[in-house]
N, C-alpha and C positions, 0 to 999 in steps of 0.2 A: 577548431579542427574537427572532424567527421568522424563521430567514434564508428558510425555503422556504412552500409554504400545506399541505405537510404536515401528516398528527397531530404535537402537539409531541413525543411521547418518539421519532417519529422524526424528524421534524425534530432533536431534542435528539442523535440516534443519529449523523446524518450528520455537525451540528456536530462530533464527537469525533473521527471517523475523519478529517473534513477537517486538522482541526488537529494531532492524531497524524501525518498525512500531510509536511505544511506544519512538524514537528519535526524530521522522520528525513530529509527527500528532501534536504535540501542538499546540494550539493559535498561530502565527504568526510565528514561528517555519522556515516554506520553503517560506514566504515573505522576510523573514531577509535574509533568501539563496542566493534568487534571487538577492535583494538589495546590495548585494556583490558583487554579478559576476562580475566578471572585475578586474582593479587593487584593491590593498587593501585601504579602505577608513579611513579617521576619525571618533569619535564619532558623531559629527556634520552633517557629510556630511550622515553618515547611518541615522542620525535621520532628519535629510530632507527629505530622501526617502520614511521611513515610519511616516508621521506625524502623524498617529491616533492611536501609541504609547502613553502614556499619561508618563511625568517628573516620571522617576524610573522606569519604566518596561522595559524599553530597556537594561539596561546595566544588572540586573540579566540575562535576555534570553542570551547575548551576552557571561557571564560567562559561563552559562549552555551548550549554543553551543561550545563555547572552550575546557570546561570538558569531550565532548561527540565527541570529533576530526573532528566537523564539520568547524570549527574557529578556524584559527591562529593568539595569539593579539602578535604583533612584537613594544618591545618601541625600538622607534629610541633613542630618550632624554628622560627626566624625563618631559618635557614638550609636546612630539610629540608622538604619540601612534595610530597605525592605527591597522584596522581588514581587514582580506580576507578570501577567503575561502581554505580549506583544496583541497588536491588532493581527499579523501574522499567525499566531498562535493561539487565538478565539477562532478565526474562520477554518481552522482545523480541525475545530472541535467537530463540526457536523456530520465532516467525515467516519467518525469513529463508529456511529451507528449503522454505516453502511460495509463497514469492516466485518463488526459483529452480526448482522445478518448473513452476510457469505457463509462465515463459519460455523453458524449453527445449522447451515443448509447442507454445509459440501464437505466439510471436515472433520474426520472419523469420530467417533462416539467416543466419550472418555469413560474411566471406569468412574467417577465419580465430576459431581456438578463443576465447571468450570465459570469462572468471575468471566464479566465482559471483557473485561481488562484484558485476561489472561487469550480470552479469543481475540482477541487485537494484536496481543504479542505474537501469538500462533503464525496467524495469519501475514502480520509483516516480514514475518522470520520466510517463509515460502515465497515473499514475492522480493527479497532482495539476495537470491541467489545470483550468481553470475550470467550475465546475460540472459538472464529472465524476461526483465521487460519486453527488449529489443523481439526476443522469439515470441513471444507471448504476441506483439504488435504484429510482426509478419504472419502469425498465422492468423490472426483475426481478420487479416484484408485478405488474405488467399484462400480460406477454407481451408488447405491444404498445402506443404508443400516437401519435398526433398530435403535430405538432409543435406545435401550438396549445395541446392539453393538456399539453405537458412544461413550457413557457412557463408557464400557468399554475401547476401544480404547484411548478416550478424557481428561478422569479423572478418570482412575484406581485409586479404593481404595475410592473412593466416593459412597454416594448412587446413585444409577443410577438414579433414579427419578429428582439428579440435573442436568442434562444433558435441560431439559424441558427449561427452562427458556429461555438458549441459543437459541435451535432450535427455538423458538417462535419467539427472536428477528430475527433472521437469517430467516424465513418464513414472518416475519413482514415486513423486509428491502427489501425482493425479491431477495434473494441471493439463498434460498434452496426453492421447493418445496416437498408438501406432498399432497396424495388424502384424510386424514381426521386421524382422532383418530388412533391409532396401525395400521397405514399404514407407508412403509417404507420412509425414504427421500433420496431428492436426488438434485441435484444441480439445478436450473433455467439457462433458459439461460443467463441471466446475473450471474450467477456465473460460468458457463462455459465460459463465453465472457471475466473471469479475467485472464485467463491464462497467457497471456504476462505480465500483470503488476504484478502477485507475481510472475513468471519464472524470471524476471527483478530482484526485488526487494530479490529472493533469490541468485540470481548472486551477487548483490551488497553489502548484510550482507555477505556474505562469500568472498570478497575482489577478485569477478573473474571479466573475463570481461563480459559487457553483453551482448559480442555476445554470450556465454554460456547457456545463457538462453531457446535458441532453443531447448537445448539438456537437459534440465530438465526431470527427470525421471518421476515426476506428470504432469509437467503443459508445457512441450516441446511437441514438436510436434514428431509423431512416428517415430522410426527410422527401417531402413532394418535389422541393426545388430543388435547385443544382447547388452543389456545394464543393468546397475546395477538397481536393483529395492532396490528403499528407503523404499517401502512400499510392504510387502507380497500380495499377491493377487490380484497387483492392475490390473485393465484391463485398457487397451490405448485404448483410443477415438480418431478418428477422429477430429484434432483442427476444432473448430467456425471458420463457413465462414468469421467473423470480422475479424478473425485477419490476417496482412498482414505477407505475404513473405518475408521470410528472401532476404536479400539486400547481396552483395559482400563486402559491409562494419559491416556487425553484426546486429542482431536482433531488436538492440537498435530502437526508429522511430528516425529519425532527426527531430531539433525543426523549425517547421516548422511555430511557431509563435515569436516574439521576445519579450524580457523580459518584455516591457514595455505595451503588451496584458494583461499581468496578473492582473495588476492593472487598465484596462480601463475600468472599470463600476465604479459607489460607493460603498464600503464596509461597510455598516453598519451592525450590529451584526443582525441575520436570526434566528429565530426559526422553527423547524422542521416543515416543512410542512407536513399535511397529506397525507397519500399516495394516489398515484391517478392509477386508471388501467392504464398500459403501462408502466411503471418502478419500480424499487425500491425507498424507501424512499430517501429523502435527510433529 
């Protein structure tokens, strides 16, 4: 069924990356990822890694990661039982460094150093708002458009007036701008500077590789030949000077930090700062 009045393979496209989204962004969700990487571990030794887990919240997430093909739990014995990570859940990994570049480009300064980690959480938290994607993808093929038209587009068969709320938080976070009341919108450059990490991340719900990503019909970079448009009408932009050159190895960035970055500041629970000129919200 047609969540948006999109073409359906894009309509089909944004379903993936939603749901990809709405897998990875929970609470500790790609710390348990990370805390995997490598051989498959015990309950013990994963709850080592993340000790500000609290007794019972580790092994629900652990089920939930398994149900969603991110975990595989292999019993050796009735007494031996380890977790690892999925082939699904290694080709995710390369995403994460293209997460944390966004965020140290586009998203406001903290008053003190933030872990990579914590810039991947930031950053997933803004892109799985309500009807994010869907607007985020319309305004990337039109440069521009009405609040009337994104309604249309966005939630066909709704009052259009509910489109508001969206765009506000999405003007709020510094992802879209607008010049005022019944002025059209249109992407910010941080929401033009996402384009590698949903090109990535729609390679990745659609099970491609992510040198693919390059070649994304919204959010790749332009091509000489002709290629299939997901989205009628859309115009190609010249990619953000941010983002880098494809490599002879795929689009993906290489991790150029290692896992144990992610966890090198303290984690204790952040309430949204308010926004500050020069970025989007965290």
């Amino acid at each position: 069924m047609a969540l948006t009045g999109l073409p359906s393979d894009t309509d089909a496209d944004i379903a993936r990356v939603t749901e990809a989204l709405a897998m990875i962004t929970p609470r500790w969700t790609v710390r348990i990822l990370l805390a995997l990487a490598g051989q498959p571990l015990r309950y013990s030794e994963i709850a080592s890694k993340v000790p500000w887990l609290h007794n019972g919240q580790l092994h629900p997430k652990l089920r939930q990661l398994c149900e969603a093909g991110l975990v595989e739990r292999i019993e050796h014995s009735s007494r031996h039982v380890t977790y690892g990570p999925t082939d699904r859940a290694t080709e995710l990994l390369p995403v994460l460094p293209l997460i944390v570049t966004w965020a140290e480009r586009y998203l406001e300064k903290p008053q003190r150093p933030l872990s990579a980690m914590e810039q991947v959480e930031d950053s997933l938290t803004l892109l799985t708002r309500r009807h994010a994607a869907a607007i985020l993808w319309v305004l990337k093929s039109r440069d521009e458009a009405s609040a009337h038209f994104l309604a249309k587009m966005v939630m066909p068969g709704s009052d259009w007036t509910n489109i508001y709320p969206p765009l506000r938080q999405l003007v709020g976070d510094g992802l879209v701008d607008t010049a005022g009341k019944g002025q059209p919108y249109r992407l910010s450059s941080a929401g033009e500077g996402l384009g590698p990490v949903l090109g990535a991340l729609s390679a990745w719900s659609a099970g491609q590789s992510l040198a693919q990503a390059a070649q994304h019909p919204v959010w790749g970079r332009p091509q000489t030949g002709p290629t299939r448009m997901w989205v009628s009408n859309q115009t190609r932009l010249p990619a953000p000077a941010t983002v880098p050159a494809p490599s002879g190895t795929g689009y993906a960035a290489r991790l150029t930090w290692q896992h144990g970055d992610l966890f090198s500041h303290a984690i204790p629970p952040r309430p949204l700062a308010a926004l500050s000129a020069g970025g989007p919200r965290r």
